[in-house]
C-alpha positions as a Markdown table, in Angstrom:
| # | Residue | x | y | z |
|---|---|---|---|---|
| 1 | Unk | -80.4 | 14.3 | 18.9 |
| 2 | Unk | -79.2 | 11.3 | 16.9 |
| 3 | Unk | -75.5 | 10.8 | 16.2 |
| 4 | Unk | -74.6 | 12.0 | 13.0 |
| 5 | Unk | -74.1 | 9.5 | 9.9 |
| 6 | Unk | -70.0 | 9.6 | 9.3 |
| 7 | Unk | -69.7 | 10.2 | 5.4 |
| 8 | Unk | -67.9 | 7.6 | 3.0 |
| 9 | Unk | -65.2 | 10.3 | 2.6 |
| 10 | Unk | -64.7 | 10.7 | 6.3 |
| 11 | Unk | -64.7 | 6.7 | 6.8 |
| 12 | Unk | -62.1 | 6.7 | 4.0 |
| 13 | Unk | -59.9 | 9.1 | 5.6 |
| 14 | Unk | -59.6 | 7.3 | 9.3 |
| 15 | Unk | -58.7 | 4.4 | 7.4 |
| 16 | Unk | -56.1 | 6.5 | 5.5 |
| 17 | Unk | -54.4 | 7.7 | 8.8 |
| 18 | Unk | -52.6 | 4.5 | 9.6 |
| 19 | Unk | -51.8 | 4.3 | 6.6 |
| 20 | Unk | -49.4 | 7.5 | 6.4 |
| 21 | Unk | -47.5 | 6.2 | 9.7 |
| 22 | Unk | -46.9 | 2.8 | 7.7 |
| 23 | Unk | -45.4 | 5.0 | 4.9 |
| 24 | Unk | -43.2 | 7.0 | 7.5 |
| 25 | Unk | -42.3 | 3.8 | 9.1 |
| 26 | Unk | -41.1 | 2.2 | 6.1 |
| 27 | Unk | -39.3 | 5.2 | 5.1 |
| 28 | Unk | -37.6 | 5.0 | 8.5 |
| 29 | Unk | -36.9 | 1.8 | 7.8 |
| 30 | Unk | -35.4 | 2.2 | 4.0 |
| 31 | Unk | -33.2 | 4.5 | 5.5 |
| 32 | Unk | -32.2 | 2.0 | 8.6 |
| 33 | Unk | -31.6 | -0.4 | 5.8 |
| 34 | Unk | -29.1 | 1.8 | 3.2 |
| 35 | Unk | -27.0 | 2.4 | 6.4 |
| 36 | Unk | -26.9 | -1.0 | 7.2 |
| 37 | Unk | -26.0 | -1.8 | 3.7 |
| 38 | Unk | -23.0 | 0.5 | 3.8 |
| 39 | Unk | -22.1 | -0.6 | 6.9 |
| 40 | Unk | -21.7 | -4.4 | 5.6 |
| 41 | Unk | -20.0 | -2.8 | 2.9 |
| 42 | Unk | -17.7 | -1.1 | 5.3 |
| 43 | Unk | -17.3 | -4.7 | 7.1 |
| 44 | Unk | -16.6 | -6.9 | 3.5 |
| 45 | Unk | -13.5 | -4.2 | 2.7 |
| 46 | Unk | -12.1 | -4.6 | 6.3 |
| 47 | Unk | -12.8 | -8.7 | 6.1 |
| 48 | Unk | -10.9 | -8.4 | 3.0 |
| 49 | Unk | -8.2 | -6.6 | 4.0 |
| 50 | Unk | -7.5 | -8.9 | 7.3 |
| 51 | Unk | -7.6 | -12.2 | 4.8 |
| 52 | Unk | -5.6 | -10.6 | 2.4 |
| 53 | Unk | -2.6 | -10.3 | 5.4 |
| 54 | Unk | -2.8 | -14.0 | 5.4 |
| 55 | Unk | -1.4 | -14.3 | 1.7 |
| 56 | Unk | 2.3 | -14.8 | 2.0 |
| 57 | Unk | 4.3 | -11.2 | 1.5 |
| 58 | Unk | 7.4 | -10.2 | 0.9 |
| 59 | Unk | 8.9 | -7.2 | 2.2 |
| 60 | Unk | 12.2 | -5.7 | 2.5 |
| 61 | Unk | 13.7 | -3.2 | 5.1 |
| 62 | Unk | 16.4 | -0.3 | 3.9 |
| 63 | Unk | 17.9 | 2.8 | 6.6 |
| 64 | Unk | 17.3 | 5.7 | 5.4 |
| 65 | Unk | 20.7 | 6.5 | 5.9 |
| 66 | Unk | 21.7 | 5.8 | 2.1 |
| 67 | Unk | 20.0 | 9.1 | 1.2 |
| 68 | Unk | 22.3 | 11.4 | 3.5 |
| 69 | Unk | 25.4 | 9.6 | 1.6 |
| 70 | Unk | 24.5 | 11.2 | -2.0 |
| 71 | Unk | 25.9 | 14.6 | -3.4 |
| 72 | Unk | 22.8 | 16.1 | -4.7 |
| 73 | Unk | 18.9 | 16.0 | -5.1 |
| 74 | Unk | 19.2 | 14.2 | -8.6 |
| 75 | Unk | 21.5 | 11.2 | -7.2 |
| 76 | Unk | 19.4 | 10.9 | -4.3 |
| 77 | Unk | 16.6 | 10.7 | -6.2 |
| 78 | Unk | 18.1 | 8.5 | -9.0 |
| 79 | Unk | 19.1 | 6.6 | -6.0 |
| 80 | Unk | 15.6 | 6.1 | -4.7 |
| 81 | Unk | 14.4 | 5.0 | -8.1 |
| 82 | Unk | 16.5 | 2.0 | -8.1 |
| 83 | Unk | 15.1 | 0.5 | -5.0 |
| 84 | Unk | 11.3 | 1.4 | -6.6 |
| 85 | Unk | 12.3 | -0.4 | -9.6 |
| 86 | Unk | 13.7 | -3.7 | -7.5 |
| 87 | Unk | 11.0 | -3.8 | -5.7 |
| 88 | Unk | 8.6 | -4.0 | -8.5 |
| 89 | Unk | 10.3 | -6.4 | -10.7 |
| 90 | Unk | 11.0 | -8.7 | -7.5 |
| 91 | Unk | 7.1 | -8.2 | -6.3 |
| 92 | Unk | 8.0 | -7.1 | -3.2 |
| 93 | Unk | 4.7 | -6.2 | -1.2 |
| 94 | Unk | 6.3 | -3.7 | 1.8 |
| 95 | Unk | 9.2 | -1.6 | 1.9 |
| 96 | Unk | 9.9 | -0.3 | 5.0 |
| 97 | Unk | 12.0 | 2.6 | 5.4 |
| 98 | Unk | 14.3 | 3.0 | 8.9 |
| 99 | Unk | 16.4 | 5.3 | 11.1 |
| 100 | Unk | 19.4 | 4.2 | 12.5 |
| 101 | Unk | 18.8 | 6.3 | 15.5 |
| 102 | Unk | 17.3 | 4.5 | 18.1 |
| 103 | Unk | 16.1 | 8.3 | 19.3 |
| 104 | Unk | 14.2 | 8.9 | 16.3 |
| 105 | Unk | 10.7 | 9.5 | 16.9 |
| 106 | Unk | 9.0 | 11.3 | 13.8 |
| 107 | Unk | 6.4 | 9.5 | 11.6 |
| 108 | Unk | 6.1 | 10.6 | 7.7 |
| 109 | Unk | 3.2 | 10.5 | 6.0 |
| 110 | Unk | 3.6 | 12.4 | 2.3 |
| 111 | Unk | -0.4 | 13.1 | 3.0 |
| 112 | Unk | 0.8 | 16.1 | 5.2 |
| 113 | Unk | 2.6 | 17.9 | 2.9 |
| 114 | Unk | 5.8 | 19.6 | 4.1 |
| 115 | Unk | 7.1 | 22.5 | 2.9 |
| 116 | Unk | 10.4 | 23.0 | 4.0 |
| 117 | Unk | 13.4 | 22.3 | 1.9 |
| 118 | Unk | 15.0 | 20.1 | 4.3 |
| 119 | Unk | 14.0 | 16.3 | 5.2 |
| 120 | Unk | 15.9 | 13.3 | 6.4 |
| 121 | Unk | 16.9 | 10.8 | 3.9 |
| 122 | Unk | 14.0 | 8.7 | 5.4 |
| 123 | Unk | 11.2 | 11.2 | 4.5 |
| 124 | Unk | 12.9 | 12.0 | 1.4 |
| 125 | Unk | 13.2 | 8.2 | 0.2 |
| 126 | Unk | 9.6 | 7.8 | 1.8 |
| 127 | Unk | 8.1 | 10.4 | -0.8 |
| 128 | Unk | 9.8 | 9.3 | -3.7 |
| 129 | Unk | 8.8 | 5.5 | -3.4 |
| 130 | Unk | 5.4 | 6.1 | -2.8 |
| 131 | Unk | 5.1 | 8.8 | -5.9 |
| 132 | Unk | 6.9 | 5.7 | -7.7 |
| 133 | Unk | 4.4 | 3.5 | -7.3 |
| 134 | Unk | 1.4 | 5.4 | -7.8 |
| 135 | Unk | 0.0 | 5.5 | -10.9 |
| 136 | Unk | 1.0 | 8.5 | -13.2 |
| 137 | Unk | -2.9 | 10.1 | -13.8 |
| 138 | Unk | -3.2 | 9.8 | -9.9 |
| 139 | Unk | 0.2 | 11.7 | -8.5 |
| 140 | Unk | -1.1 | 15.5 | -9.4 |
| 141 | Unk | -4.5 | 15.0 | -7.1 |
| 142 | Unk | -2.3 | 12.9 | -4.5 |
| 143 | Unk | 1.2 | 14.7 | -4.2 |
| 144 | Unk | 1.3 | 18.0 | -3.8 |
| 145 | Unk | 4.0 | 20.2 | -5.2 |
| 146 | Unk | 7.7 | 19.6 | -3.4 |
| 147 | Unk | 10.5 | 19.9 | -3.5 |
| 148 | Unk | 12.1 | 16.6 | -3.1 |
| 149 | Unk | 9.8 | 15.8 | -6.0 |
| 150 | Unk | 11.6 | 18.1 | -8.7 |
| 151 | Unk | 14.1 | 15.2 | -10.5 |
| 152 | Unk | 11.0 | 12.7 | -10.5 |
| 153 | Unk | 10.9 | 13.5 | -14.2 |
| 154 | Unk | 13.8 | 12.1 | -14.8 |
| 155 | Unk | 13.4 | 8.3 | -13.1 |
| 156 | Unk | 12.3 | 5.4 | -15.6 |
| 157 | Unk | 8.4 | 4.6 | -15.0 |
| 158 | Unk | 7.8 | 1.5 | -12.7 |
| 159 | Unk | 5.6 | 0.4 | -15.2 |
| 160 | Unk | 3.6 | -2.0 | -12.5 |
| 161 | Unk | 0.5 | -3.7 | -14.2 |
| 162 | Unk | -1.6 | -1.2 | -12.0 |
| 163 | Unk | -0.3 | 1.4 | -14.0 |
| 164 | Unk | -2.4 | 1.3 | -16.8 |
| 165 | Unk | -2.7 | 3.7 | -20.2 |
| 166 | Unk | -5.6 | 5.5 | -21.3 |
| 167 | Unk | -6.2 | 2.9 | -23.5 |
| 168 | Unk | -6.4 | -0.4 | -21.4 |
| 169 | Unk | -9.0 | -1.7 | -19.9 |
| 170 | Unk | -8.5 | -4.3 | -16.5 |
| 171 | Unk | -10.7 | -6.3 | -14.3 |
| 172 | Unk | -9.2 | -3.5 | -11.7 |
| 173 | Unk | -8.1 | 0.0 | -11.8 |
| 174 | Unk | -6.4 | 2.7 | -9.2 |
| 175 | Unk | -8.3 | 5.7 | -8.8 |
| 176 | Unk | -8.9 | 8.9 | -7.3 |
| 177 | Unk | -12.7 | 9.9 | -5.7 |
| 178 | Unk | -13.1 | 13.5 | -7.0 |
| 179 | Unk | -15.1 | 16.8 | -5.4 |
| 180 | Unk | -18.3 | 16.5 | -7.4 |
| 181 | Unk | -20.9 | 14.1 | -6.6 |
| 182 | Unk | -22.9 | 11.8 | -9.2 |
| 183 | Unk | -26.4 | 13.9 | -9.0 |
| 184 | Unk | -28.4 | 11.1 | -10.8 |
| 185 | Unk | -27.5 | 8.5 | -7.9 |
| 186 | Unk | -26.1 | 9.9 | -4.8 |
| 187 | Unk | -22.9 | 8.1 | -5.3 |
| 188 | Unk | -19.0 | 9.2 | -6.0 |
| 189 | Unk | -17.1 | 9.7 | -8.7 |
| 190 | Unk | -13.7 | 8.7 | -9.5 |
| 191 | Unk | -11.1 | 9.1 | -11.7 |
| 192 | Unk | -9.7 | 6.1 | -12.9 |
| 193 | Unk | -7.5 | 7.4 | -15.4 |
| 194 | Unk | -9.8 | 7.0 | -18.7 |
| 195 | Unk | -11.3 | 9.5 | -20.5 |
| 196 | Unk | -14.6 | 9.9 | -18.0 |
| 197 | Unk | -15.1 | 9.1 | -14.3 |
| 198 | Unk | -16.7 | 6.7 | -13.4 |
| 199 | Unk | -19.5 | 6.4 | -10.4 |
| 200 | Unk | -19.1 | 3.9 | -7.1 |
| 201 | Unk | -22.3 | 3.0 | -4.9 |
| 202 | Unk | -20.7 | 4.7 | -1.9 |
| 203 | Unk | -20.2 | 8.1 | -0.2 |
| 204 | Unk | -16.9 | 9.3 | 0.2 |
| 205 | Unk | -14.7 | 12.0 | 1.3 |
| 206 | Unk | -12.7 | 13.4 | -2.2 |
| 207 | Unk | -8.9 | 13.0 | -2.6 |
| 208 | Unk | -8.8 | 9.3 | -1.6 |
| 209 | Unk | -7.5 | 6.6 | -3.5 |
| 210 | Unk | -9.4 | 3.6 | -4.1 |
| 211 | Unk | -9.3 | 0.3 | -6.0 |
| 212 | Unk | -12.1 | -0.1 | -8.1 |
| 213 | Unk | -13.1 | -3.3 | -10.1 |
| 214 | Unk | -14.4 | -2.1 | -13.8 |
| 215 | Unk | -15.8 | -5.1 | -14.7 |
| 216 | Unk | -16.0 | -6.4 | -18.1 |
| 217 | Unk | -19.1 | -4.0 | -19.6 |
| 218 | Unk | -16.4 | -1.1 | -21.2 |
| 219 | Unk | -19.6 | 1.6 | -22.0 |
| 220 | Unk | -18.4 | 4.4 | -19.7 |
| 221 | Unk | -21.6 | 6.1 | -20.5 |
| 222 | Unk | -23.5 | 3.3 | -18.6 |
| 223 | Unk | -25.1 | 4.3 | -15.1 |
| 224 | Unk | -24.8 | 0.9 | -13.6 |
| 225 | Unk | -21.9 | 2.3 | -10.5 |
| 226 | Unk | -19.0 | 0.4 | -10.1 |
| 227 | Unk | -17.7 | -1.4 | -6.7 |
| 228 | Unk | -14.8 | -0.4 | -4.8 |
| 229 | Unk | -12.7 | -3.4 | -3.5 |
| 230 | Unk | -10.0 | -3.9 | -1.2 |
| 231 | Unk | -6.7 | -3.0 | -2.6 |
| 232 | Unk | -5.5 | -6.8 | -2.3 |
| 233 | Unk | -8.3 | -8.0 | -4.1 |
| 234 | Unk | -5.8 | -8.4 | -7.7 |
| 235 | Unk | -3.3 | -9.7 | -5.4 |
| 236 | Unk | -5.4 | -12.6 | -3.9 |
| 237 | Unk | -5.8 | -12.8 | -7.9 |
| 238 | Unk | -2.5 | -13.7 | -8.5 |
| 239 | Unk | -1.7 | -10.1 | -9.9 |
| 240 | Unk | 0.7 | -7.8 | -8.3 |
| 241 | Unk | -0.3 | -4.4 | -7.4 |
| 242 | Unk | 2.7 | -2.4 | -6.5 |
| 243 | Unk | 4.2 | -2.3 | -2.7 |
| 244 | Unk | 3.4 | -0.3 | 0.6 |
| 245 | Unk | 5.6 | 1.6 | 1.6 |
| 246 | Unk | 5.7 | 1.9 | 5.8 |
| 247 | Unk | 8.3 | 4.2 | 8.3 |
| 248 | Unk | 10.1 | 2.6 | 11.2 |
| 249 | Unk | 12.0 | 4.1 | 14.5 |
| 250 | Unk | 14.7 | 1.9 | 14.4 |
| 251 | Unk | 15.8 | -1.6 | 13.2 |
| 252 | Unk | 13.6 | -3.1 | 16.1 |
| 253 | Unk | 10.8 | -0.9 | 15.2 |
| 254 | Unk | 10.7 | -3.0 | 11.6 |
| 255 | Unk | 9.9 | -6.1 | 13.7 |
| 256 | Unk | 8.2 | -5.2 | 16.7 |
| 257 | Unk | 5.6 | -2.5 | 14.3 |
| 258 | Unk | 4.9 | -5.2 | 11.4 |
| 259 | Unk | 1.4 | -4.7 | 10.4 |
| 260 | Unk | 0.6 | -8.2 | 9.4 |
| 261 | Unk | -1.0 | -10.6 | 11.4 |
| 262 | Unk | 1.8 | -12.4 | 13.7 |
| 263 | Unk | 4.7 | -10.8 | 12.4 |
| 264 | Unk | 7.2 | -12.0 | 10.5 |
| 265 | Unk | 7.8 | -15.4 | 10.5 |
| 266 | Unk | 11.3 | -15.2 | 8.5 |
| 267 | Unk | 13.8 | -12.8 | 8.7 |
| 268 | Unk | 16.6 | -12.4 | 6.8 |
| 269 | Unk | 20.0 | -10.3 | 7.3 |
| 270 | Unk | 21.8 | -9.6 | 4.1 |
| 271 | Unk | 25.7 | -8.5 | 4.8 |
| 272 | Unk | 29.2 | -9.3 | 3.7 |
| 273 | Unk | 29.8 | -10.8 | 7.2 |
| 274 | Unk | 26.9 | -13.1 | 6.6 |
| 275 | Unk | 27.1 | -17.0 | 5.8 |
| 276 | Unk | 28.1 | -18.3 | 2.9 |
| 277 | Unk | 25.4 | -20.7 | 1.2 |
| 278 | Unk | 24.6 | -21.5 | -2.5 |
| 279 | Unk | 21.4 | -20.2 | -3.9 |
| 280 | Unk | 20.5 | -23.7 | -4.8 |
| 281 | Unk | 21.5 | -24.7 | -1.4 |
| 282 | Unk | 19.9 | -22.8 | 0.4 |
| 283 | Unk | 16.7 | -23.9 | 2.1 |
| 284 | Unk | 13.9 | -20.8 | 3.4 |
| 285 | Unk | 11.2 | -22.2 | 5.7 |
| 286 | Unk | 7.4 | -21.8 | 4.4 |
| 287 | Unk | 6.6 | -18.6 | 5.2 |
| 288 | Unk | 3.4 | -16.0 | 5.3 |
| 289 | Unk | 5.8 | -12.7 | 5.9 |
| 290 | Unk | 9.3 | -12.6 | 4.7 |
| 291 | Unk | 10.9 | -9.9 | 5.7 |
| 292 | Unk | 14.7 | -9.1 | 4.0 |
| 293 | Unk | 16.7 | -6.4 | 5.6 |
| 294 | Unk | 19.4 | -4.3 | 3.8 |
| 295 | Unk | 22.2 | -2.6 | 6.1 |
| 296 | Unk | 23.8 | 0.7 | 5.1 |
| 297 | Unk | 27.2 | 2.4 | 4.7 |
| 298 | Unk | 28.4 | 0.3 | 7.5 |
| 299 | Unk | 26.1 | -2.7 | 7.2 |
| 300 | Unk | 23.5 | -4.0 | 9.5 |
| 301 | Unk | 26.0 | -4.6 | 12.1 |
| 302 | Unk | 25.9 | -0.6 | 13.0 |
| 303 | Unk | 22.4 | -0.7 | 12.7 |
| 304 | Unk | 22.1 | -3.1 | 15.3 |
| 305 | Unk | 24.8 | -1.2 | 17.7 |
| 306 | Unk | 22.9 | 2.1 | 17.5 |
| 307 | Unk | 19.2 | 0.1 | 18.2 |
| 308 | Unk | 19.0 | 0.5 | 21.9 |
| 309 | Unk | 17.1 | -2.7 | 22.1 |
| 310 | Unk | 19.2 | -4.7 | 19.6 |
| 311 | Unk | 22.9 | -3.6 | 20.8 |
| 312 | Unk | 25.7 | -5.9 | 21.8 |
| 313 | Unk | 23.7 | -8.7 | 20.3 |
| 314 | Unk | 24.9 | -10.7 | 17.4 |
| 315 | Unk | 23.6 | -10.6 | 14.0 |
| 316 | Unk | 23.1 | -14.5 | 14.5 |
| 317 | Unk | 20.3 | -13.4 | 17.4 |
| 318 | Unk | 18.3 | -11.0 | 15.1 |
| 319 | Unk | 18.5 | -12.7 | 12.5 |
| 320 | Unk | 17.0 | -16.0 | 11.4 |
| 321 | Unk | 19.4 | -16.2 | 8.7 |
| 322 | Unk | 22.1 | -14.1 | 8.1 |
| 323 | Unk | 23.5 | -14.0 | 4.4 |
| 324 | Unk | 26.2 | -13.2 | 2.3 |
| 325 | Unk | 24.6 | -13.0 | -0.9 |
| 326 | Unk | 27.7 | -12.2 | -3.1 |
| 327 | Unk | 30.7 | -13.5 | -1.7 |
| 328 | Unk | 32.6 | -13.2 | -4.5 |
| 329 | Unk | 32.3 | -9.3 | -5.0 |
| 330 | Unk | 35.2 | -7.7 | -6.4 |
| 331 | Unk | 34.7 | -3.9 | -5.4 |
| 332 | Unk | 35.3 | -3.4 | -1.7 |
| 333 | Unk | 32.1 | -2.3 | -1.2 |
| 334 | Unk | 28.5 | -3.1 | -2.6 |
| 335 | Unk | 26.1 | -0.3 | -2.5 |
| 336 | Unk | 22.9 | -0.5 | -0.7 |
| 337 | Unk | 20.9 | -0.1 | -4.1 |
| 338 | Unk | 23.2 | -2.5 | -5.7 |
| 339 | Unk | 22.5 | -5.2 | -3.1 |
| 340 | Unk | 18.9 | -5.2 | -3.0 |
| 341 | Unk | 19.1 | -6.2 | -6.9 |
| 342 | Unk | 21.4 | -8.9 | -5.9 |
| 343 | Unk | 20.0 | -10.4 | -2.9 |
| 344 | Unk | 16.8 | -10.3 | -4.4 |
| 345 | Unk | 18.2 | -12.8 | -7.6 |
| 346 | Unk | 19.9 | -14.9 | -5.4 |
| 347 | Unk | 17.0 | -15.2 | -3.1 |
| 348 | Unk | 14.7 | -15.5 | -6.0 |
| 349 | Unk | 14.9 | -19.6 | -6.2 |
| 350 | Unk | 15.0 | -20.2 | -2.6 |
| 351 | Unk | 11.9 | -18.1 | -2.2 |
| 352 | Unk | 9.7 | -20.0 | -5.2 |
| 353 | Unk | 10.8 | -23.6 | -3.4 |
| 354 | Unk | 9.5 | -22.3 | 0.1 |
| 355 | Unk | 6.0 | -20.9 | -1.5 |
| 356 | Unk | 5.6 | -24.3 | -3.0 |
| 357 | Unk | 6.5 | -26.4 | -0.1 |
């Protein structure tokens, strides 16, 4: 018998078959491409966030100490406002919070929520800075109920320019990513503090803060998603975006544990023991991380003696400079809150000259 004529039909479907692997092919290779696309995503945020540690910071170091000296929750927590307040007006970038015990060997992180009624003054003045300088519409999805948070109520707002009302609109805004998903595109919402979320053009877990730029388009109702930047994106701006706050062992722990690139390259003791120099006088190297450090009830000089790695050295050897920032003071003694607001004047001047220089 003769072979048997193929129909156009049957020609037209071998000639299909090739063409459905294509398809599956380039489907495999849409996906390949999305997950690239996050991951470069992933890889701009991190690049960001190393460049940004190149942008001179200023940071300042208090014990925690100061908070076992108060009388009661409210003063402790009046207390802790103060130095929130000081650091914003003074744009300081870190605060880091230390134990004078050289034994101490506890983290805190306010993300774990504890829920005794009893935490060092470190923990305690951890919390309450970093409730400080979150914005207000974020601190009921990010702090959970404590009690070291029950006189918050009664601090002054920071009122950093990343706190924003209802009613402003900024090139950036602080937000929370929420539990329900965008079902239109796949993305997240947030909740940037207006009166509707808004989407971002990546997957992620709920209960994180973000920074996300809002552009200039104000129409909420629009589904174009938003990007999420690195949180020292406004800063590289020129803006200030409130401080980090960060826990450390023990004095040396501040130095040895800095996160930025190199360390600090300036470091400067404040006590009444320090060297007597005119603000105008006084000359601070160029610098890319400042760091100030503020002692306690008995000064840095303790601080050091109770620092296994710092003790029986000088203040002169920890110290690049060592500073009596109010050497006229007519009290005995100068608070720790009291002298972070006057160190940070004094040092005000010699600081703008050495970001010029």
């Amino acid at each position: 018998m003769g072979k048997k004529r193929r129909t156009d039909s049957e020609a037209e479907t071998e000639v299909k078959e090739p063409q459905n692997d294509c398809e599956l092919i380039d489907g495999d290779a849409q996906k390949m491409k999305k997950k690239l696309r996050k991951k470069e995503k992933k890889r701009n945020i991190e690049k960001e966030d190393y460049e940004a540690k190149e942008i001179p910071t200023l940071s300042i170091a208090v014990p925690g100490s100061i908070i076992d000296n108060t009388q009661s929750y409210e003063l402790a927590t009046r207390l802790a406002g103060q130095i929130a307040r000081a650091a914003t007006i003074f744009r300081i970038n870190e605060v880091v919070i230390f134990d004078n015990k050289s034994n101490a060997d506890r983290d805190y992180n306010v993300a774990k929520s504890d829920s005794t009624d009893e935490e060092s003054g470190a923990a305690f003045l951890i919390r309450i800075l970093q409730y400080l300088e979150t914005p207000q519409y974020l601190r009921k999805a990010l702090f959970p109920r404590h009690n070291s948070l029950r006189f918050v109520g009664l601090l002054p707002p920071v009122d950093a320019p990343h706190h924003l009302r209802k009613h402003e609109w900024g090139p950036y805004r602080e937000g929370v990513t929420v539990k329900e998903k965008d079902s239109n595109s796949g993305g997240t919402l947030v909740d940037v503090g207006l009166s509707k979320h808004v989407i971002v053009d990546q997957e992620l877990e709920p209960q994180r803060r973000v920074t996300v730029a809002m552009g200039a388009n104000r129409n909420l109702d629009s589904d174009l998603p938003h990007q999420i930047v690195s949180s020292s994106k406004p800063r590289e701006e020129g803006q200030y975006w409130g401080y980090q706050v960060r826990y450390a062992h023990n004095l040396s722990s501040v130095f040895k544990d800095c996160t930025y690139k190199g360390g600090y390259d300036h470091i400067i003791g404040t006590s009444e023991h320090g060297q007597i120099i005119k603000s105008s006088d006084l000359k601070i190297p160029s610098f890319r991380h400042l760091l100030i450090a503020f002692g306690g009830l008995a000064g840095l000089e303790e601080c050091i003696e109770e620092d296994d790695r710092l003790k029986g050295k000088n203040a002169g050897d920890v110290f690049h400079s060592y500073l009596n920032t109010c050497p006229h003071q007519g009290s005995r003694t100068i608070r720790t809150e009291e002298a972070i607001f006057i160190s940070l004047q004094y040092l005000q001047e010699p600081i703008s000259r050495a970001l010029q220089s």
